[in-house]
C-alpha positions in Angstrom: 48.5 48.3 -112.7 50.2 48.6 -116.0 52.6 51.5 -117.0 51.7 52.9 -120.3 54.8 54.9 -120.6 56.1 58.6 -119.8 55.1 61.3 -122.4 56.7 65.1 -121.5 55.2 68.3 -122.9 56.9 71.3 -123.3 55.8 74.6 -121.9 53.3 75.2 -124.5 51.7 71.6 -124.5 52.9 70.0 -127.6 54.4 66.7 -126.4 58.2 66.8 -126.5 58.6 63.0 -126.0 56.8 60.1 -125.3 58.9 56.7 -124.2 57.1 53.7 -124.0 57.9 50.7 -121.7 56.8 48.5 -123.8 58.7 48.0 -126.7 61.5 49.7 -124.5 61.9 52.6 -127.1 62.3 56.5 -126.7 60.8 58.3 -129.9 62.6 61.4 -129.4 61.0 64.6 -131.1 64.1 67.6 -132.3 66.0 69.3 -129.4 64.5 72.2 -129.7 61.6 71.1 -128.5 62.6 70.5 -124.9 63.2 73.6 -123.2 66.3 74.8 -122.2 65.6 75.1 -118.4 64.1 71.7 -118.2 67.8 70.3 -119.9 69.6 72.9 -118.0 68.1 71.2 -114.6 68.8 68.1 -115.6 72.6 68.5 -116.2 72.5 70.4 -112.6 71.0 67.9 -110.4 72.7 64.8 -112.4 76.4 65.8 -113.8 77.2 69.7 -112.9 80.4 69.0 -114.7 78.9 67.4 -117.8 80.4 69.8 -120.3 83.7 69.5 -118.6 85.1 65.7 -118.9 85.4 63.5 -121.7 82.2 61.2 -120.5 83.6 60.4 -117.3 85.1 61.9 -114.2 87.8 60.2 -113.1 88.2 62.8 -109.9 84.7 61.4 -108.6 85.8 58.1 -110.0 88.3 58.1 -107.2 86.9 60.0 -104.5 84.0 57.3 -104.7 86.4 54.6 -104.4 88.4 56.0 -101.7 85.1 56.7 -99.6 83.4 53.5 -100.2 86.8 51.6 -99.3 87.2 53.8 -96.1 83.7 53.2 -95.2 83.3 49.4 -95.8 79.9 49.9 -97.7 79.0 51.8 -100.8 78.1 55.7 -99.6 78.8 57.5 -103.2 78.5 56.9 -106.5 80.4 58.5 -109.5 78.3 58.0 -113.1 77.5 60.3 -115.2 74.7 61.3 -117.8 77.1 59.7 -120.3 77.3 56.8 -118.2 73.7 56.4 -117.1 72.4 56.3 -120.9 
């Protein structure tokens, strides 16, 4: 089966994005389009601090390495939104 991409609507229906696999592209439509709980969510489950450090967070930076070191194997991780786009 072959992915044909992701599209997401807003709450009314009018398609907010679409990003195709394909030619590995995001057409992004204006901000405003996207509603605010959905990017509100999004900052909460990935990077709760995201409006707080400069694009990185060098305390999880550290606790990561401290627990992965302590542990022998990897158990946390410590990217951001920044990082992970």
């Amino acid at each position: 089966m072959r992915c044909r991409g992701l599209t997401i609507h807003s709450r009314g229906g009018n398609v907010a994005t679409t990003i195709n696999p394909q030619v590995q592209q995001a057409a992004w439509d204006a901000m405003d389009k996207i509603p605010r709980v959905l990017v509100q969510a999004v900052v909460s489950a990935e990077d709760k601090d995201f409006y707080k450090h400069p694009g990185f967070n060098p305390f999880s930076l550290v606790r990561a390495a401290v627990v992965d070191a302590l542990s022998g194997q990897k158990r946390l991780g410590a990217s951001t939104i920044t990082q992970q786009v």
